[in-house]
GUKOLZA-696565 format. One record per residue (C-alpha): x negated, y negated, z negated; residue number from 1; residue in one letter. Coordinates in steps of 0.2 Angstrom, whole numbers, plus 5000, padded with zeros to 4 digits. Example, Ala and Ser with C-alpha at 12.3 -4.5 7.8 and 13.67 -1.06 7.14 Angstrom:
% GUKOLZA-696565
<u: 4938; v: 5022; w: 4961; seq: 1; type: a>
<u: 4932; v: 5005; w: 4964; seq: 2; type: s>
This chain:
% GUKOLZA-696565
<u: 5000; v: 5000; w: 5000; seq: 1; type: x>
<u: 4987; v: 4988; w: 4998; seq: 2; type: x>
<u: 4979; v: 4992; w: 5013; seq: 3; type: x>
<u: 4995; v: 4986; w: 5021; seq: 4; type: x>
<u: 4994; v: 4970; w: 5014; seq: 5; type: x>
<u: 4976; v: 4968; w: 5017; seq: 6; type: x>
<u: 4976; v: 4975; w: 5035; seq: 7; type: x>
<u: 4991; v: 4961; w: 5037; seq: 8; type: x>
<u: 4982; v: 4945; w: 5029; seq: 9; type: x>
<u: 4968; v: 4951; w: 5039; seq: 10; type: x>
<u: 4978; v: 4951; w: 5057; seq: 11; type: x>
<u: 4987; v: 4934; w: 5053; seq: 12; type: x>
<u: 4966; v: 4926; w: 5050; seq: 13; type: x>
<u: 4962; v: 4933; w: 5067; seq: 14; type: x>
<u: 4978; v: 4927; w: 5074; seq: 15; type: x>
<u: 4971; v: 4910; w: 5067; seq: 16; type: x>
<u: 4984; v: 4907; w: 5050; seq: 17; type: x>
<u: 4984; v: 4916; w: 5034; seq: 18; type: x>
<u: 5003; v: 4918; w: 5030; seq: 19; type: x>
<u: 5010; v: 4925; w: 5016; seq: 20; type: x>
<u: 5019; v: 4946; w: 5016; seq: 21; type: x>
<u: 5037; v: 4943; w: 5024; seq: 22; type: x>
<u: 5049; v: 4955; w: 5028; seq: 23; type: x>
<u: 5038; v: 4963; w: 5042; seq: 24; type: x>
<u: 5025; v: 4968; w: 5032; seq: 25; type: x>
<u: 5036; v: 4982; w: 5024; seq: 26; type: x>
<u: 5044; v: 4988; w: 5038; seq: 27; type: x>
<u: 5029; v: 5000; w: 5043; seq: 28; type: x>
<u: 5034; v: 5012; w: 5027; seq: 29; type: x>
<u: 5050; v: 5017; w: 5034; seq: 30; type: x>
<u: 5037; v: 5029; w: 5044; seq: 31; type: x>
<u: 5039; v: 5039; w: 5028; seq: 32; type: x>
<u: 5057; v: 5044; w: 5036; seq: 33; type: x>
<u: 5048; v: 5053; w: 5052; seq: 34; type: x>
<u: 5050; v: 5068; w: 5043; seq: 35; type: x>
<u: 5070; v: 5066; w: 5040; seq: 36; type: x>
<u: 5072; v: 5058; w: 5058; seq: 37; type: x>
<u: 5066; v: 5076; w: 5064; seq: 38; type: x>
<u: 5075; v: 5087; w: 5050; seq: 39; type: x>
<u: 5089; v: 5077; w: 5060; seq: 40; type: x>
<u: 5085; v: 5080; w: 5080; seq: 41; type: x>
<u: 5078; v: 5097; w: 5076; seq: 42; type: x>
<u: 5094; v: 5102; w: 5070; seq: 43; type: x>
<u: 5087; v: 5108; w: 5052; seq: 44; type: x>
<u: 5098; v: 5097; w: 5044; seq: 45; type: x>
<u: 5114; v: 5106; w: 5037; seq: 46; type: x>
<u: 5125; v: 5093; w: 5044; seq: 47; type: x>
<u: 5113; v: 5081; w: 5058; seq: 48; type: x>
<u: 5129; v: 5070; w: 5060; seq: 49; type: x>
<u: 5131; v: 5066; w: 5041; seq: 50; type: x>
<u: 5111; v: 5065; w: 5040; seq: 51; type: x>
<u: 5110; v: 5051; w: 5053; seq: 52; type: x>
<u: 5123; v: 5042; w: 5049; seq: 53; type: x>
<u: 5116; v: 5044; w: 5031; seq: 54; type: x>
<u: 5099; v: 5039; w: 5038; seq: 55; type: x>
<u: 5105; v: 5022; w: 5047; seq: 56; type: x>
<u: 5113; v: 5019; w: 5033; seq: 57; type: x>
<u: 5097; v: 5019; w: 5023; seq: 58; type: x>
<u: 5088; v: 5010; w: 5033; seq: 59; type: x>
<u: 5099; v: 4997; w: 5038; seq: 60; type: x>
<u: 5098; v: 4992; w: 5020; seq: 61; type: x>
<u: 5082; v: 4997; w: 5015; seq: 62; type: x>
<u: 5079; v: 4981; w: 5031; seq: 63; type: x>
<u: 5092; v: 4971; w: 5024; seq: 64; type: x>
<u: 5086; v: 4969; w: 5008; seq: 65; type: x>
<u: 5065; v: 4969; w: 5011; seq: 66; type: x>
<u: 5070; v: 4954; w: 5021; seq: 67; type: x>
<u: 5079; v: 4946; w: 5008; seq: 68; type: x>
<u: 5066; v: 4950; w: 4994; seq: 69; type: x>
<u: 5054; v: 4935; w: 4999; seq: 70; type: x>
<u: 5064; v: 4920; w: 4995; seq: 71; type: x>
<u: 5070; v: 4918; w: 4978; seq: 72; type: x>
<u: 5089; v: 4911; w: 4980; seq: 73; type: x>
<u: 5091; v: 4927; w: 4994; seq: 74; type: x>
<u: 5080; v: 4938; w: 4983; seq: 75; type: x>
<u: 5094; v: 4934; w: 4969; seq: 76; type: x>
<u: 5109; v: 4932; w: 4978; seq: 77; type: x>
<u: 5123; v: 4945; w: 4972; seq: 78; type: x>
<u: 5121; v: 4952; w: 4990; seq: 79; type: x>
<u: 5105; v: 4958; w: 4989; seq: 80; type: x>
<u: 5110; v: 4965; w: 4973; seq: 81; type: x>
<u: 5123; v: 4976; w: 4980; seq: 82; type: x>
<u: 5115; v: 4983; w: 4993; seq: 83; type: x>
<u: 5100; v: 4989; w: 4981; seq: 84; type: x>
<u: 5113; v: 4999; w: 4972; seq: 85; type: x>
<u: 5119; v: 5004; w: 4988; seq: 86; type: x>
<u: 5104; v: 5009; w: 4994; seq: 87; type: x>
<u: 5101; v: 5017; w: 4979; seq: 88; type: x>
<u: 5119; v: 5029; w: 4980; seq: 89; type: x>
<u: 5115; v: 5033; w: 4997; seq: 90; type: x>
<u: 5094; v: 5039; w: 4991; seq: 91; type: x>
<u: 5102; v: 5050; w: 4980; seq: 92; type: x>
<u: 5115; v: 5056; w: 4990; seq: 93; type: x>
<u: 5104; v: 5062; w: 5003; seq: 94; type: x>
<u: 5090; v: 5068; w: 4992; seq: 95; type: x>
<u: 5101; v: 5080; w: 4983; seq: 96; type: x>
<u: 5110; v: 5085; w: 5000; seq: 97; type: x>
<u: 5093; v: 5088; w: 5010; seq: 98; type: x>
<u: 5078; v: 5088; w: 4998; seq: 99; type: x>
<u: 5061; v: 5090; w: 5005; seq: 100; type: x>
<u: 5056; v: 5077; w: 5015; seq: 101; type: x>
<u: 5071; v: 5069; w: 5012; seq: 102; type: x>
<u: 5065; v: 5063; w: 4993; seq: 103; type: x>
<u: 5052; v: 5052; w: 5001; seq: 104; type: x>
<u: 5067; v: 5041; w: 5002; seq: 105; type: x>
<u: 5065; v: 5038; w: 4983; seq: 106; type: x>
<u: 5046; v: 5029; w: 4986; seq: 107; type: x>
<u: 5054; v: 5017; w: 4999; seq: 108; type: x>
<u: 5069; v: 5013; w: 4985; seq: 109; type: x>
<u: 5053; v: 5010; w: 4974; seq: 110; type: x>
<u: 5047; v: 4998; w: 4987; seq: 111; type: x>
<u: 5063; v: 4988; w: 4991; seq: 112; type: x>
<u: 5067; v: 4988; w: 4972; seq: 113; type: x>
<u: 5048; v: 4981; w: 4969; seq: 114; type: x>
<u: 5052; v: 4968; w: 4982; seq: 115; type: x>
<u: 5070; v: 4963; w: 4976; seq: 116; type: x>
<u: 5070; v: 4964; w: 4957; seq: 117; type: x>
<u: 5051; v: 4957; w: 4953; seq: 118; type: x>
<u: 5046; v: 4952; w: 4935; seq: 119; type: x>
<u: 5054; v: 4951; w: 4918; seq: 120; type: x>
<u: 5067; v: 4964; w: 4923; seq: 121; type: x>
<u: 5053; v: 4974; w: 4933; seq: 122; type: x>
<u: 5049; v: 4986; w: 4920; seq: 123; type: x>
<u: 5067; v: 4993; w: 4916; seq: 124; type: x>
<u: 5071; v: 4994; w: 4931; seq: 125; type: x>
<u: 5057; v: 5003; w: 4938; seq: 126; type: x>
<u: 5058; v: 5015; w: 4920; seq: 127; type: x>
<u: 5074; v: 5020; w: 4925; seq: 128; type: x>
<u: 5072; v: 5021; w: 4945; seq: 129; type: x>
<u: 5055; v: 5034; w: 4942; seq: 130; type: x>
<u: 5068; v: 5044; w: 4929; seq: 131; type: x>
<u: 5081; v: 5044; w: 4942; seq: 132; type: x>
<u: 5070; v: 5049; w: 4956; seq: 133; type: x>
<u: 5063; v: 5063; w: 4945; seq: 134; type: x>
<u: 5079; v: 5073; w: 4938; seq: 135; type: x>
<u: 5086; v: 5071; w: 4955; seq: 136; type: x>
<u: 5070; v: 5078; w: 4963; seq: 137; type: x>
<u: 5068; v: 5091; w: 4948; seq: 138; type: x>
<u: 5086; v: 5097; w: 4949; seq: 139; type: x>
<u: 5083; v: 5096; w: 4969; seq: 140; type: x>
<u: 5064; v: 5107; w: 4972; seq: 141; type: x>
<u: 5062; v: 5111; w: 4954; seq: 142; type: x>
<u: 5048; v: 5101; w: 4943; seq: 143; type: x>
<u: 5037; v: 5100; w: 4959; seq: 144; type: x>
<u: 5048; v: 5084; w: 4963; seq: 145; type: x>
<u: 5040; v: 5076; w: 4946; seq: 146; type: x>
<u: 5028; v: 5068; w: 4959; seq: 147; type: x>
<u: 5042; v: 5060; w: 4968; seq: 148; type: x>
<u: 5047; v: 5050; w: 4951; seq: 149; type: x>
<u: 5027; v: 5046; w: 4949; seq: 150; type: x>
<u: 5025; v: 5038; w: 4969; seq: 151; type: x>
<u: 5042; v: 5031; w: 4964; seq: 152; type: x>
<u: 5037; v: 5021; w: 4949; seq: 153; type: x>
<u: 5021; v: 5017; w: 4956; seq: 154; type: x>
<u: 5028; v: 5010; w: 4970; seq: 155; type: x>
<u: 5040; v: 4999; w: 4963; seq: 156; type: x>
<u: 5025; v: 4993; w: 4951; seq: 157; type: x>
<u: 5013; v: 4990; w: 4964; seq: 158; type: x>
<u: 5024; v: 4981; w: 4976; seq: 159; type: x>
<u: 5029; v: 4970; w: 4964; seq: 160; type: x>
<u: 5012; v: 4966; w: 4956; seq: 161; type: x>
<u: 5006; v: 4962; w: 4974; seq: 162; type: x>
<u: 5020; v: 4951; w: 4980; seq: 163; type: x>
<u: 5022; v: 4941; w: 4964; seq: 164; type: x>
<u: 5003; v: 4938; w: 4966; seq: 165; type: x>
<u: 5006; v: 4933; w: 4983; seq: 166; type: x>
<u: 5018; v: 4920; w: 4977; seq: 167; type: x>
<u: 5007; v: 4914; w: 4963; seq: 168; type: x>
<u: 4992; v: 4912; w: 4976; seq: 169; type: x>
<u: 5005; v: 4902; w: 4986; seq: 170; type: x>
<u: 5010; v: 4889; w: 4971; seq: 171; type: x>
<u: 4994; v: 4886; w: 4967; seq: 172; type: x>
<u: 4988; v: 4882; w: 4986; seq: 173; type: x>
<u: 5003; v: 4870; w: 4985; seq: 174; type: x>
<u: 4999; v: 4865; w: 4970; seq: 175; type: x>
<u: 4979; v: 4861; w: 4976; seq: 176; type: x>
<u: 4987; v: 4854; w: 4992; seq: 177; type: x>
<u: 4997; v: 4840; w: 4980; seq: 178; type: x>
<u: 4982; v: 4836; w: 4970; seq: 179; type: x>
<u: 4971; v: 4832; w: 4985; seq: 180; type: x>
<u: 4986; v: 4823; w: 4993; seq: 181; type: x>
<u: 4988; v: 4813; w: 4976; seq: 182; type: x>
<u: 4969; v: 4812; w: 4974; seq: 183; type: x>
<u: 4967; v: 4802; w: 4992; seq: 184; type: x>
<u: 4984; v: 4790; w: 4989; seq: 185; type: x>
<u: 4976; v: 4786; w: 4972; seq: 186; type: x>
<u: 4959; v: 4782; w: 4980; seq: 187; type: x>
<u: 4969; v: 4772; w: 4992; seq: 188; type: x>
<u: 4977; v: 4763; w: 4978; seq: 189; type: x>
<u: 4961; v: 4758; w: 4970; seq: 190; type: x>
<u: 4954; v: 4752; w: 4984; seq: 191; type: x>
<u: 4968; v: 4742; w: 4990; seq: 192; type: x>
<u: 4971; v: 4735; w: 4972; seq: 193; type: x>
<u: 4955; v: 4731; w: 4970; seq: 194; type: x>
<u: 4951; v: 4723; w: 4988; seq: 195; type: x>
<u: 4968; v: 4714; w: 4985; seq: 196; type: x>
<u: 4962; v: 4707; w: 4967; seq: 197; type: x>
<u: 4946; v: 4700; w: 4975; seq: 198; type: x>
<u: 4951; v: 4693; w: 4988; seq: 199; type: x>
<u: 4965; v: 4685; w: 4981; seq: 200; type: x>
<u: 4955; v: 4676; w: 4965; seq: 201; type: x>
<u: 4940; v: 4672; w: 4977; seq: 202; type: x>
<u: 4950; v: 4665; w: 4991; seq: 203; type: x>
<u: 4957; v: 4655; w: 4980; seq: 204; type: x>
<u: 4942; v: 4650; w: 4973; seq: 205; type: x>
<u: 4934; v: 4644; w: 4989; seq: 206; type: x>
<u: 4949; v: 4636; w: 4996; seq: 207; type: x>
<u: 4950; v: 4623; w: 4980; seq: 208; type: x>
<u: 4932; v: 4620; w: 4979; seq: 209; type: x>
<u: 4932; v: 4618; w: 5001; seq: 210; type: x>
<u: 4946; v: 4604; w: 4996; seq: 211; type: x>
<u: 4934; v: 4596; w: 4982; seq: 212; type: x>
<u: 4921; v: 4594; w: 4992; seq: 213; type: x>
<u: 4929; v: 4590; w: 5008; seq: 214; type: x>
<u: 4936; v: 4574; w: 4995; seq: 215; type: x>
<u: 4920; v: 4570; w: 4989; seq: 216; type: x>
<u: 4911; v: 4573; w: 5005; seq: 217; type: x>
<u: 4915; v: 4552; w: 5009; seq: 218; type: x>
<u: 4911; v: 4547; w: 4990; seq: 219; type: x>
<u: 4899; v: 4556; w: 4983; seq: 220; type: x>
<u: 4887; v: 4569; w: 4995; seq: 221; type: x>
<u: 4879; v: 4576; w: 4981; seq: 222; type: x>
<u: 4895; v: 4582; w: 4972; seq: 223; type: x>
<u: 4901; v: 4589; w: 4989; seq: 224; type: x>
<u: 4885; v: 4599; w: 4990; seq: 225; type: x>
<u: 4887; v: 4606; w: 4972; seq: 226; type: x>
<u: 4904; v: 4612; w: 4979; seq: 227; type: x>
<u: 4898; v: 4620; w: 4995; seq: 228; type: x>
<u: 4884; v: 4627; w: 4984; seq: 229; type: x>
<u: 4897; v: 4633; w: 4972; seq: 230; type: x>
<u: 4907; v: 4641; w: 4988; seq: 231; type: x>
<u: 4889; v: 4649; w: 4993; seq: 232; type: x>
<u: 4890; v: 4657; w: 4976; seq: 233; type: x>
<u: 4905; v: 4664; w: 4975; seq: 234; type: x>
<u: 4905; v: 4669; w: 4992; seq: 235; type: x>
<u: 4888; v: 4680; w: 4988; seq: 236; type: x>
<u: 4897; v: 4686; w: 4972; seq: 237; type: x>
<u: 4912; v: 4691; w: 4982; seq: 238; type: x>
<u: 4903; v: 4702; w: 4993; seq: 239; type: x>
<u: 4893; v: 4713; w: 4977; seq: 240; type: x>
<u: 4911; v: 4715; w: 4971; seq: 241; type: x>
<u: 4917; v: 4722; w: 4987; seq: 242; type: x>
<u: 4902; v: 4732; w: 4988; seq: 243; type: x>
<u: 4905; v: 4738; w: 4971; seq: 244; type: x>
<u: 4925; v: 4742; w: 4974; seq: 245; type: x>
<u: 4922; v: 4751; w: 4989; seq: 246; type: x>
<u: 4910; v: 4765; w: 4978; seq: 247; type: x>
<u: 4921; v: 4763; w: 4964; seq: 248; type: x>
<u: 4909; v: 4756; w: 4951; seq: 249; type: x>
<u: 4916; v: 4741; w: 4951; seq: 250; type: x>
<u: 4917; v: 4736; w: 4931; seq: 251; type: x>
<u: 4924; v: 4717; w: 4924; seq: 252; type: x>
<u: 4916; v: 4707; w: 4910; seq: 253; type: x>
<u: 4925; v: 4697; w: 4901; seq: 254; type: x>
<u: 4912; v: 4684; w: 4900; seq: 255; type: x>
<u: 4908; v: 4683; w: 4918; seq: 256; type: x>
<u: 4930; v: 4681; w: 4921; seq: 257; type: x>
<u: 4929; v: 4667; w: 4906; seq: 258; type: x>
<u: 4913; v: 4657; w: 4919; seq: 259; type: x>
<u: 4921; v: 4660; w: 4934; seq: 260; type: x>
<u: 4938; v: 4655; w: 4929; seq: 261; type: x>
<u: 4930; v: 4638; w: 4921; seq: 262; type: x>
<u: 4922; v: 4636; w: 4937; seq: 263; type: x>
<u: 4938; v: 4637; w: 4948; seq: 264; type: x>
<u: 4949; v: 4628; w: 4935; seq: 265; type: x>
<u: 4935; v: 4611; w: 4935; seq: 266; type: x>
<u: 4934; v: 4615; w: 4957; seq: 267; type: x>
<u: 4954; v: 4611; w: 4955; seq: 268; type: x>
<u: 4954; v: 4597; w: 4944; seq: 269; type: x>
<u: 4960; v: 4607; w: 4927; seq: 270; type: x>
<u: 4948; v: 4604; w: 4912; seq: 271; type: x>
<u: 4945; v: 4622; w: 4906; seq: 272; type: x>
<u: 4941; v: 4623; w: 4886; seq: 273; type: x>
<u: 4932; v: 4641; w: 4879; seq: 274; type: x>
<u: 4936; v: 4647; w: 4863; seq: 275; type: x>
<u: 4927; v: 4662; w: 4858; seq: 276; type: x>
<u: 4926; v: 4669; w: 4841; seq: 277; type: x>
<u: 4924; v: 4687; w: 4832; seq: 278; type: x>
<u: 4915; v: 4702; w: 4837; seq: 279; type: x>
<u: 4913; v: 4708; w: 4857; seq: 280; type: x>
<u: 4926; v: 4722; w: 4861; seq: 281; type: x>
<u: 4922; v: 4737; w: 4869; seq: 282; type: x>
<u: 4918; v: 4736; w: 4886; seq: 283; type: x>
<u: 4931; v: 4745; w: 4893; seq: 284; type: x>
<u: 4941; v: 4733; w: 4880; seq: 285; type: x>
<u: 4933; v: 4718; w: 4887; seq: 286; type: x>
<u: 4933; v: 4721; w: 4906; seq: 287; type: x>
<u: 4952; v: 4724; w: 4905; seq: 288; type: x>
<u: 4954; v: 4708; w: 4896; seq: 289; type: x>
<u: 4942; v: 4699; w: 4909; seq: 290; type: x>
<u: 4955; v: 4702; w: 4921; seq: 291; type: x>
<u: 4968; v: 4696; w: 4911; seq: 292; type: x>
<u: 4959; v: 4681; w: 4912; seq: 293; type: x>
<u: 4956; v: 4681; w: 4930; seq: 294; type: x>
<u: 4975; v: 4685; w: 4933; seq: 295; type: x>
<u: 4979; v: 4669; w: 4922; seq: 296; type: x>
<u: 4966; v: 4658; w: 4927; seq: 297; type: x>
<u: 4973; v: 4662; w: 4948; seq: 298; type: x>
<u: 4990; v: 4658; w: 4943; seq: 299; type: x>
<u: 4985; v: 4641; w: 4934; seq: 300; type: x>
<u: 4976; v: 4635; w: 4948; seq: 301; type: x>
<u: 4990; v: 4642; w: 4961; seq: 302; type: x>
<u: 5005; v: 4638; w: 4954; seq: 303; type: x>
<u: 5002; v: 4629; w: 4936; seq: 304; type: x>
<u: 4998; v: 4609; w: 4942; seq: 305; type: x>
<u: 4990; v: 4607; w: 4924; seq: 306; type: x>
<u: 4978; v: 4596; w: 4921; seq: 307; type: x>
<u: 4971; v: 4606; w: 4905; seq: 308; type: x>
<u: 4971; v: 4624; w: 4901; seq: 309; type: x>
<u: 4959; v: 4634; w: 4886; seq: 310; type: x>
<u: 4955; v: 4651; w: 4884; seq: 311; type: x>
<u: 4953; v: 4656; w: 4868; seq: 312; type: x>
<u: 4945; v: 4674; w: 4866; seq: 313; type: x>
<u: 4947; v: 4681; w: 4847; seq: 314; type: x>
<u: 4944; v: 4695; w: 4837; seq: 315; type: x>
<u: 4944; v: 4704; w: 4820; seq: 316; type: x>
<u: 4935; v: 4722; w: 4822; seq: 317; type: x>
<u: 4951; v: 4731; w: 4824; seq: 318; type: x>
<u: 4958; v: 4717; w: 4839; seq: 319; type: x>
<u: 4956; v: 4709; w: 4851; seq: 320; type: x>
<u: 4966; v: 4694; w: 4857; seq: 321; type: x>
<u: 4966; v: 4684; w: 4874; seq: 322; type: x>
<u: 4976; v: 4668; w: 4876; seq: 323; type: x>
<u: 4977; v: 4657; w: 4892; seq: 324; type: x>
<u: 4986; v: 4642; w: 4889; seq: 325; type: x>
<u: 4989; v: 4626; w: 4901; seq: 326; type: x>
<u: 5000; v: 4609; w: 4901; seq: 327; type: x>
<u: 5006; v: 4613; w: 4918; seq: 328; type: x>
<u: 5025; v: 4614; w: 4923; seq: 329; type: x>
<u: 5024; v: 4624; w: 4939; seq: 330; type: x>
<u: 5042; v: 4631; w: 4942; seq: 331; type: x>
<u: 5036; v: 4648; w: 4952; seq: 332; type: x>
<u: 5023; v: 4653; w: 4940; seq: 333; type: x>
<u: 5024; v: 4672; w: 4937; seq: 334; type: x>
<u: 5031; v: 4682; w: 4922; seq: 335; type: x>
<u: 5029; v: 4700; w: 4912; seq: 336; type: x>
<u: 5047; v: 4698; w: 4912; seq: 337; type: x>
<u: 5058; v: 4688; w: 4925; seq: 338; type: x>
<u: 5054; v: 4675; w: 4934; seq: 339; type: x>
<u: 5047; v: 4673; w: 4953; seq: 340; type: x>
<u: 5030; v: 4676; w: 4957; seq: 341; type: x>
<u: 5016; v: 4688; w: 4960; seq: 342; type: x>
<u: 5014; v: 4707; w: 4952; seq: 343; type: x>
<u: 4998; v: 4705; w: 4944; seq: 344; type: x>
<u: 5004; v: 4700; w: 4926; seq: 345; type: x>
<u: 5019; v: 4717; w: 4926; seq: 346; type: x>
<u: 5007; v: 4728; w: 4931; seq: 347; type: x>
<u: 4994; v: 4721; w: 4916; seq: 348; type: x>
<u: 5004; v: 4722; w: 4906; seq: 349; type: x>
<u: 5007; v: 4740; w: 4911; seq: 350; type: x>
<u: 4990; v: 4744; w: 4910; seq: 351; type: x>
<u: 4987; v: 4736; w: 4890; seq: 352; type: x>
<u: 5002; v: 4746; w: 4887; seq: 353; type: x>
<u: 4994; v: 4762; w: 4891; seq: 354; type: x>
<u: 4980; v: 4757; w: 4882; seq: 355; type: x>
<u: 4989; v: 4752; w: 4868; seq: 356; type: x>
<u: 4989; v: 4733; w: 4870; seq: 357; type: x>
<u: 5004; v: 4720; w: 4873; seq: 358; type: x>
<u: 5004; v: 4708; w: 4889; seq: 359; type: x>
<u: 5016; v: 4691; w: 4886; seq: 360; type: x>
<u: 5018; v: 4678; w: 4897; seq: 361; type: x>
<u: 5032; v: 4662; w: 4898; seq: 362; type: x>
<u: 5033; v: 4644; w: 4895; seq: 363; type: x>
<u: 5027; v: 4638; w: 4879; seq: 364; type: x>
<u: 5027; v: 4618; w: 4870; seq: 365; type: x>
<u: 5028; v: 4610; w: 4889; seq: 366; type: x>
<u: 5015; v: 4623; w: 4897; seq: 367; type: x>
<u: 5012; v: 4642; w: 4900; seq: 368; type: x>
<u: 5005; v: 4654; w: 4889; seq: 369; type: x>
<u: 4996; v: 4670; w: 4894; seq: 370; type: x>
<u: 4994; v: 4681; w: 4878; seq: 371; type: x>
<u: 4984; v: 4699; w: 4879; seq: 372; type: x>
<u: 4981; v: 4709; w: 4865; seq: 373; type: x>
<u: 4969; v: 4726; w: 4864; seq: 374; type: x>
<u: 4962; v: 4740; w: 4852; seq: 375; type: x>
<u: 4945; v: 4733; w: 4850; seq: 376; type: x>
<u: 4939; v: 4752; w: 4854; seq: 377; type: x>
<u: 4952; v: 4755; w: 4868; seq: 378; type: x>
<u: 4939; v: 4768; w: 4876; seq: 379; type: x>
<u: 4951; v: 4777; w: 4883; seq: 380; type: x>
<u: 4962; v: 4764; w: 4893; seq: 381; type: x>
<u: 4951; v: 4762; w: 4909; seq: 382; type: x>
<u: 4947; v: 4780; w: 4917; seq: 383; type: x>
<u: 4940; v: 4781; w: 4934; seq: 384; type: x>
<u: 4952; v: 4781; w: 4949; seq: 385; type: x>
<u: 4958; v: 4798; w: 4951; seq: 386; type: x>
<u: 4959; v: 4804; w: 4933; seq: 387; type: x>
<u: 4977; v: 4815; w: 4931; seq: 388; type: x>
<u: 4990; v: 4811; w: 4920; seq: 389; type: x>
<u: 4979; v: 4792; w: 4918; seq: 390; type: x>
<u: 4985; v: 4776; w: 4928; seq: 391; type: x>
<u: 4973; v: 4775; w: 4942; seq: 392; type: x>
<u: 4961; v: 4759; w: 4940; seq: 393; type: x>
<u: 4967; v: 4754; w: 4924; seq: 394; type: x>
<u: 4958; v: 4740; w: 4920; seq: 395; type: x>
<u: 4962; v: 4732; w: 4937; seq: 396; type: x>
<u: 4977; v: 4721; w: 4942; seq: 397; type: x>
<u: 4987; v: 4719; w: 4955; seq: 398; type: x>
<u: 4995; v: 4703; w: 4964; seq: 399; type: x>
């Protein structure tokens, strides 16, 4: 029997596709009624008529339900059921008429049962088939038919075994076939995420300080060349972050955000103000804050129209606290909750969530206030794209 399987698993490879056992792959142990089939057109048979009807029969649903073994709703279907007793009525009906070769018809029950009945109900069922096989082939050809109930028994076992491992191997290639699936739509989401998040800070970046310095280009040359120099700056900084993104070592820092968003907010005319106090959070603690920053400090200088904004960074051991605030009274400016505007803030909020932080943003005293809070040790709540059962790029925003 398990050359059966192997010799088909080995003709579907050279046919160019492994498939799974169907149907088909039974059919060749109806040979076992050759010797029946004969009994029948020889004329041994006490009554050929009875004994081919008995043998069409037999096979019909031997077919029948092989075929409907190797899906689960057929397999379970009260059809199928029937026609196994069926079947199993007519084996024993033409076993104890005919004998001899006839009892063979007991190890292709075992296989159709095998097929059909499958695991937690296999064991009973197979007990009472090889016990059923063996008094009707003891009381038929004396205890010599105790083989019978053995290759009956074994048969149902074996098929069994074989298919349900068949099955399991198919699961798990599905299974292997969905993680790789999710594997490169995760990678795809990191990288888009993270190429969306830098170009969309450092665009804006280089758009306000283009305008500064195309202002001060007819006032004051020098300052206009501190802003294309700035641009320069950026520009370079931009392309190592891509290059960084693109092998997914990318990492923030939280003091690096707090510079460059001091930067941007002075390029647009916003005069930034740093507070800093308490101990450094870990840093995948810190590079999840530092884009908290950059996420604020964006909207302020897209949608804010402030003219002062601090970021105060504090700390006590146990947390940590960011909190971007700003005079402006921009109507669009994005929310965690409500409001019009980009993503970005939702999903960091999201992302602090997981990592057992709170993200709050909304108007506060005639500005805006961004508020983050973090686990000062919050190892755990940026994993490297890809990671299951973790949100992919979790220290990484979207807009």
């Amino acid at each position: 029997m398990a050359w059966l399987f192997k010799h088909h698993k080995v003709a579907c490879a050279a046919a160019g596709e492994e498939r799974a056992p169907n149907g088909f792959s039974l059919l060749p142990w109806l040979l076992l009624g050759m010797g029946s089939l004969s009994n029948v057109f020889g004329g041994d048979a006490a009554d050929p008529l009875l004994g081919g009807l008995g043998l069409l029969t037999f096979n019909s649903l031997y077919i029948y339900v092989t075929f409907r073994s190797f899906t689960r709703k057929t397999r379970e279907a009260p059809s199928t059921r029937v026609a196994l007793v069926l079947m199993t009525g007519v084996t024993c009906a033409l076993a104890l008429a005919y004998g001899g070769t006839w009892l063979l018809f007991f190890p292709l029950l075992g296989l159709a049962t095998g097929a059909a009945v499958r695991f937690p109900h296999l064991r009973l069922a197979g007990a009472a088939l090889g016990v059923l096989a063996g008094a009707v082939a003891v009381s038929r050809d004396g205890w010599d038919g105790l083989g019978i109930a053995y290759a009956t028994w074994i048969s149902t076992m074996v098929t069994a075994a074989i298919l349900s491992l068949s099955d399991a191997v198919r699961q798990l290639r599905a299974a292997r076939e969905e993680l790789a699936h999710r594997a490169v739509e995760q990678e795809r989401l990191r990288f888009s995420r993270d190429l969306h998040d830098l170009l969309g800070h450092t665009l804006s970046v280089i758009v306000v300080k283009a305008e500064a310095a195309r202002r001060l280009t007819t006032r004051d040359v020098d300052a206009a060349q501190a802003q294309l120099t700035d641009i320069e700056s950026v520009g370079r900084q931009a392309l190592t972050e891509i290059r960084e993104a693109v092998t997914g070592y990318r990492q923030g820092s939280l003091s690096r955000e707090i510079d460059g968003a001091a930067s941007a907010l002075r390029a647009a005319g916003v005069e930034p103000v740093v507070r800093r106090s308490g101990p450094p959070p870990a840093p995948q603690a810190e590079a999840l804050l530092g884009w908290v920053v950059r996420e604020a400090a964006t909207n302020v200088v897209r949608h804010s129209g402030a003219s002062r904004c601090e970021i105060a960074v504090s700390g006590d051991g146990e947390r940590v606290r960011v909190r971007v605030a700003d005079d402006g009274r921009g109507t669009d400016r994005p929310r965690t909750t409500g409001g019009s505007g980009g993503t970005g803030l939702r999903g960091l909020a999201e992302r602090l969530a997981t990592a057992g932080g709170t993200l709050t943003a909304g108007p506060e005293r005639g500005g805006f206030v961004v508020t983050a809070e973090l686990p000062a040790d919050a190892a755990d709540a940026v994993e490297e794209p890809g990671t299951d059962g973790v949100p992919l790029a979790a220290g990484r925003p979207t807009y």
